[in-house]
C-alpha positions in Angstrom: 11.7 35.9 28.0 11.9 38.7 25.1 9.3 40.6 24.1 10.7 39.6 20.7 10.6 35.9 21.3 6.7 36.8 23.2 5.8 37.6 19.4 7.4 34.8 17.5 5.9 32.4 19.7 2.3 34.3 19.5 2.6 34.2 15.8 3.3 30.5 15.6 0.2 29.5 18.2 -1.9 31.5 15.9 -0.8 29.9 13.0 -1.8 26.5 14.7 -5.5 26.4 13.9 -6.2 22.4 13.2 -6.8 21.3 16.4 -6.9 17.3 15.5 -3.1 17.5 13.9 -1.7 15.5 16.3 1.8 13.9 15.3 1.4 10.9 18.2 -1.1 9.7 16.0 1.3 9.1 13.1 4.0 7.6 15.7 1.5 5.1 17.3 -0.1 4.0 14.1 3.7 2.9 13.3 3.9 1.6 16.7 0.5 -0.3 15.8 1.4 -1.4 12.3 4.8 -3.1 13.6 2.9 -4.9 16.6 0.5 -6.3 13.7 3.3 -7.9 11.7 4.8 -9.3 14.5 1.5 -10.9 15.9 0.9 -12.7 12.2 4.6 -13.9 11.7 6.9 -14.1 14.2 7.6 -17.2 15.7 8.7 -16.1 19.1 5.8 -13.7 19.6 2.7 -15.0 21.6 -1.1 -14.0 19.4 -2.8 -13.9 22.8 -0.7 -11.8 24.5 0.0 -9.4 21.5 -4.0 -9.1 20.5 -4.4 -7.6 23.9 -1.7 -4.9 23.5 -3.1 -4.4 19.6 -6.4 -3.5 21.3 -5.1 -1.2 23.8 -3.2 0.3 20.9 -6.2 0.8 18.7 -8.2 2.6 21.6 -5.6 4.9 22.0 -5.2 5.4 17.9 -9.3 5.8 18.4 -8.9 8.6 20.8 -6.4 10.6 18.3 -7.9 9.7 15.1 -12.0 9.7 15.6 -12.6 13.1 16.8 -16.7 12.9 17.0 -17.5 13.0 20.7 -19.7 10.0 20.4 -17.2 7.7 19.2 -18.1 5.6 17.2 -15.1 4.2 15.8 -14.4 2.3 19.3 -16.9 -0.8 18.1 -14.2 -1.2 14.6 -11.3 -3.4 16.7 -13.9 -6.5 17.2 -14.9 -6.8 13.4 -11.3 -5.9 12.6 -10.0 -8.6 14.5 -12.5 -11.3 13.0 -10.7 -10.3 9.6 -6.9 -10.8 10.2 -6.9 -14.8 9.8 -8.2 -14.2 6.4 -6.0 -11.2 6.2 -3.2 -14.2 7.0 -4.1 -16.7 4.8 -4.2 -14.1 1.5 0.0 -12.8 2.9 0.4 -16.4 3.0 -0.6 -17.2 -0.7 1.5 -14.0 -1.6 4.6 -15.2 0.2 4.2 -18.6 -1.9 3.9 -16.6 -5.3 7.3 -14.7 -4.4 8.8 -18.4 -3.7 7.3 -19.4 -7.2 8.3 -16.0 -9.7 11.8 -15.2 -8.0 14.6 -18.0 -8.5 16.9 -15.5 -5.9 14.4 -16.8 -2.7 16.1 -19.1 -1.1 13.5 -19.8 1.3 10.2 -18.5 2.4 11.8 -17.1 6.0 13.7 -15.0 3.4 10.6 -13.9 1.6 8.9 -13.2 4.6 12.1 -11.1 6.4 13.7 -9.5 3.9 11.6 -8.8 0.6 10.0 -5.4 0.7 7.8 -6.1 -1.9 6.2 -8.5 0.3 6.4 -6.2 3.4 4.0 -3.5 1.1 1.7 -5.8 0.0 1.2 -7.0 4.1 0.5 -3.5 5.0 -1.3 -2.7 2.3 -3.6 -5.5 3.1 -4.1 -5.1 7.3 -4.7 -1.2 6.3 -7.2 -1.6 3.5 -9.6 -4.1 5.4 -9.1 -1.4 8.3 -10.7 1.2 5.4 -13.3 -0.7 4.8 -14.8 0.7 8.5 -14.7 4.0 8.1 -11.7 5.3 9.5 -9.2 6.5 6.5 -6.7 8.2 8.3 -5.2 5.3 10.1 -4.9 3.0 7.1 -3.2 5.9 5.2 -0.7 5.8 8.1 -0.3 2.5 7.8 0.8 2.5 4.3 2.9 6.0 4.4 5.1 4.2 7.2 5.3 1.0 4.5 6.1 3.7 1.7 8.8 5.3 3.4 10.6 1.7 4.0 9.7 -0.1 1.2 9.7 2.5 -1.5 6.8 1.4 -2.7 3.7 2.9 -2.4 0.0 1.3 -2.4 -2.9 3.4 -1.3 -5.2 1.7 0.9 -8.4 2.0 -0.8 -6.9 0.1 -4.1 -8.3 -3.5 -4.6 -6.0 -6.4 -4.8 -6.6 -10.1 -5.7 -5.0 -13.1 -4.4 -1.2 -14.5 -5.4 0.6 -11.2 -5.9 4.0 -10.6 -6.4 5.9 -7.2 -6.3 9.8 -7.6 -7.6 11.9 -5.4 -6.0 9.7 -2.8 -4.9 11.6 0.2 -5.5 9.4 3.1 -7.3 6.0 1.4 -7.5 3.1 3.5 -7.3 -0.7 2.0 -7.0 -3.5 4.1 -6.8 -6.7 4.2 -4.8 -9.1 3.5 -7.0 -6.9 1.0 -8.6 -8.1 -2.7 -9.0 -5.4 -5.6 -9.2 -6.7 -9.1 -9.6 -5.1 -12.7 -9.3 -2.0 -14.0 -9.7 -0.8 -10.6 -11.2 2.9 -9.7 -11.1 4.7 -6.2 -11.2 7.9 -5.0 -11.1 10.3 -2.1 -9.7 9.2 1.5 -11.6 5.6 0.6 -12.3 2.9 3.2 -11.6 -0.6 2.7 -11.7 -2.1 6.0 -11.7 -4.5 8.7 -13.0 -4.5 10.9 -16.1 -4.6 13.8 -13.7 -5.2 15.7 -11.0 -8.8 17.1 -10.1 -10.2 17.6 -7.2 -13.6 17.0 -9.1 -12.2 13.1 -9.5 -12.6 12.3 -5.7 -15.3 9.8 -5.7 -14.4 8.8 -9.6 -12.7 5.8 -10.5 -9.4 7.3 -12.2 -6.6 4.7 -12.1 -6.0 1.2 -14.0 -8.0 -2.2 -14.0 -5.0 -4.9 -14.1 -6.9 -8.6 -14.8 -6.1 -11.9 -13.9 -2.4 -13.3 -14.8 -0.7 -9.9 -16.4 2.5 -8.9 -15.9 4.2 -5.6 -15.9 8.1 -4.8 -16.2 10.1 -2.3 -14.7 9.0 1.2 -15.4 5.8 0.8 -17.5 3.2 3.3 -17.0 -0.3 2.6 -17.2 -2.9 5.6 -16.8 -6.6 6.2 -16.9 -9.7 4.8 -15.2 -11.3 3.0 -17.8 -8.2 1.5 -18.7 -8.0 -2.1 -18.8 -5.1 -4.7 -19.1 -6.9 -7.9 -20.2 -6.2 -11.2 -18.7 -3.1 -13.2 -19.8 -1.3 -9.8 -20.9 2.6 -8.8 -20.8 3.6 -5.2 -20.4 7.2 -4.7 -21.6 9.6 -2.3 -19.7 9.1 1.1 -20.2 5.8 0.8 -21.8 3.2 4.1 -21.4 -0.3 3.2 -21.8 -3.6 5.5 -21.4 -6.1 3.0 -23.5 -7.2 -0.6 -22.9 -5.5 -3.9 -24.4 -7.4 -7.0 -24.9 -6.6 -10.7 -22.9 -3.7 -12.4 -24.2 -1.3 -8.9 -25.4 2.1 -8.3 -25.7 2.4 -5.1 -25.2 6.3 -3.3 -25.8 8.4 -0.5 -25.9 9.5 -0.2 -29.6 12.2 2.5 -28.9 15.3 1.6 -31.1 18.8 0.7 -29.9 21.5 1.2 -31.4 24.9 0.5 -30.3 28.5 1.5 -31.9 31.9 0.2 -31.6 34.2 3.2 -31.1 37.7 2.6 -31.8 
């Protein structure tokens, strides 16, 4: 070995101070997150046999991702597993809505296989009641892995209602402190996000209430945390919004189009 390659590598190591960045982590938790969706819909795989390779799973994640010597993330699977027939039955309801909004489902196999808007929202929801024990970095895992296949990206910590339905997917952006509620339905492009960027905002809420019944079109953009989209509202395509908008709006884009025959 080269003295010259003795100092590259001694420069790196030094440069390597986090000793808890450990990639496995982010490898098993995709390993963890697939194993989850197969034990809650395939057909071929058996729940019994699964929840015991889940639980080995999650002791291992434990080991990479709770770094206090006492441990005391290793009492979370128990209470995590109680939740994921309710977790279930919620994935279930969604499915149905997607079979309900979208005339191209052909069947609720297809919904369930092939939709990424539904494969989000089922990550989102196995991560966020995994947040709700204290242990953020695996739920944010959880949905990164979702992001990067689905295109669609829903922080863990947002609340979502019941009967939601995501179109297409492709570009939607949901943020933490974001709260969703029933039967609400949104489509490719939408973000629901902040006014900005402060570090000061961490434990504020700073993105978008969304009430029962609304639905958004492609690319609107709704901002701010005391914003609020009343029940029984339509957001038009391409709409930007930063203030609240009472139950029962229309809400559109008035840009003008205009369209010329050339000859």
């Amino acid at each position: 070995m080269t003295k010259a390659k003795d100092q590259i590598i001694a420069k790196i190591e030094e440069q390597k101070k986090n000793p808890n960045l450990k990639l496995k982590l982010k490898e098993r938790t995709e390993y963890f997150t697939n194993l989850l969706f197969y034990t809650l819909f395939d057909s071929d795989t058996e729940v019994e046999k699964n929840i015991d390779i889940l639980e080995q799973t999650f002791e291992e994640l434990v080991d990479l991702a709770c770094w206090k010597t006492e441990k005391p993330c290793s009492k979370i699977w128990q209470s995590y597993l109680e939740k994921l027939p309710e977790v279930l039955q919620k994935l279930n309801k969604d499915a149905d809505s997607f079979m309900k909004s979208d005339p191209a489902a052909n069947s609720i196999e297809e919904v369930y296989l092939a939709y990424p808007g539904f494969y989000a929202i089922a990550i989102y929801r196995l991560s966020h009641e995994l947040l709700k024990f204290g242990l953020p970095l695996i739920p944010r895992l959880m949905t990164e892995y979702s992001h990067r296949l689905t295109g669609t990206d829903i922080n863990p910590g947002a609340e979502i209602g019941e009967s939601f339905f995501i179109d297409h997917a492709t570009g939607i952006v949901i943020g933490e402190t974001a709260v969703i509620k029933n039967n609400v339905k949104i489509y490719q492009g939408v973000t629901l996000g902040g006014l900005y960027v402060d570090r000061k905002l961490r434990n504020v809420k700073r993105h978008p209430t969304v009430e029962d019944n609304v639905t958004i079109y492609a690319n609107a953009t709704i901002l701010g945390g005391t914003t609020i989209i009343g029940a029984n509202s339509t957001v038009g395509g391409n709409a930007w919004i930063t203030s609240s908008v009472p139950q029962n709006s229309i809400i559109s884009n008035t840009s003008e189009i205009k369209i010329k025959k050339v000859v």
